[in-house]
C-alpha positions in Angstrom: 0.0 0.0 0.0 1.2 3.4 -0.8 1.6 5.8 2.3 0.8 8.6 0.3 -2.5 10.8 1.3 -5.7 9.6 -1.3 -7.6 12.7 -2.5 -10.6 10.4 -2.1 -12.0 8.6 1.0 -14.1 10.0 4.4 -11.1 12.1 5.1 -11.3 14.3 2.1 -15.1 14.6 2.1 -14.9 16.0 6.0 -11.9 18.0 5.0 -13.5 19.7 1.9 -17.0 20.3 3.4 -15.4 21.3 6.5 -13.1 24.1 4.4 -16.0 25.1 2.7 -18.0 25.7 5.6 -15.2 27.6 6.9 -14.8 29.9 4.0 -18.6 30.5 3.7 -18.5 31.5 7.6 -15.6 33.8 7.1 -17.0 35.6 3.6 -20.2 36.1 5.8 -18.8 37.5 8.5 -16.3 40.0 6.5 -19.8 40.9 3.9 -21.8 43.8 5.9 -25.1 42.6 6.5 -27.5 42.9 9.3 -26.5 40.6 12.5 -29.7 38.8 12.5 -29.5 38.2 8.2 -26.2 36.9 9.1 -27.1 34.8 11.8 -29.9 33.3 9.5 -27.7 33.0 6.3 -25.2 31.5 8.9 -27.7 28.7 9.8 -28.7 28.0 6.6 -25.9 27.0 5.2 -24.4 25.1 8.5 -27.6 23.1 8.0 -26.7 22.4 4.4 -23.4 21.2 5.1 -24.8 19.1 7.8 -26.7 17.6 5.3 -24.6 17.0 2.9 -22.0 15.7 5.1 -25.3 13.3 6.3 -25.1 12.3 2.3 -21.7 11.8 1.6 -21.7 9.2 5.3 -24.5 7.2 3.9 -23.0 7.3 0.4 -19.6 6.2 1.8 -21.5 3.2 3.9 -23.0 1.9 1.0 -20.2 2.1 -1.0 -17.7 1.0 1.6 -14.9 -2.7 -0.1 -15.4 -3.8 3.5 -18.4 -4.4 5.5 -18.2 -3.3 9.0 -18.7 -7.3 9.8 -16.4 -8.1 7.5 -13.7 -6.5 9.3 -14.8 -7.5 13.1 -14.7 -11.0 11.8 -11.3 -10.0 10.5 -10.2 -8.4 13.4 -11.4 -11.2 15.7 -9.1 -13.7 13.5 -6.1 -11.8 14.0 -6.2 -11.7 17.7 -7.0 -15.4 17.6 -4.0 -16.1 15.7 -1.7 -13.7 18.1 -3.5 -15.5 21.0 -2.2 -18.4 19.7 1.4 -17.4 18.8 1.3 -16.1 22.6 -0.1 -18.9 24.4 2.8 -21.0 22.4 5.8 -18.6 23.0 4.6 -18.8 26.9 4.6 -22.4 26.8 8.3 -22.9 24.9 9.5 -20.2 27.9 7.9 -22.4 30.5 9.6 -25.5 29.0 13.0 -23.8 28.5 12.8 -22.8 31.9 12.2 -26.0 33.8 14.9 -27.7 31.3 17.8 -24.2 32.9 16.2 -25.2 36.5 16.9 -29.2 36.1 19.9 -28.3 34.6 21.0 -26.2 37.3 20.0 -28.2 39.8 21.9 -31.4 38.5 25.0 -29.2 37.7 24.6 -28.4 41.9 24.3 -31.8 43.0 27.5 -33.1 40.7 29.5 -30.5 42.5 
């Protein structure tokens, strides 16, 4: 996989319609209008981008590779298999240390 930022994904949606938001806050704040049109006009389009941000989450859900199962049933694997790996590097120490203890013990009682 590359490590390189995609220009497509959740991330660049939020980012966009974030920076849009931001710009539209900042143009109505610098355009003289009455506080209360601004306020509204402000409102307006925070609810728009909450909408289409609404959008482009359900769009991304139903076009997600993965299903969210998918990857819990993925995720449940891996830990399985490092359980596994765990359970038989703890069991190789145990055995390599009762073979140092014997070993120890019978290099005591030859001397």
């Amino acid at each position: 996989m590359s490590d390189e930022p995609s220009s497509s994904g959740p991330g660049f949606v939020a980012g966009l319609l974030i920076g849009a938001l931001a710009g539209a806050t900042v143009a109505m704040i610098l355009t003289p209008q009455a506080g209360e049109d601004t306020r509204d006009l402000l409102r307006a389009k925070a609810r728009e981008a909450s909408d289409r941000m609404r959008d482009a989450a359900e769009d991304l859900a139903k076009n997600a590779p993965v299903a969210p199962s998918d990857l819990i049933a993925r995720g449940k694997q891996i830990v399985d298999d490092a359980r596994s790996r765990l359970d038989a590097a703890v069991a190789d120490g145990k055995d390599a240390a009762a073979n140092l203890r014997s070993s120890l013990q019978k290099n005591e009682q030859d001397t």
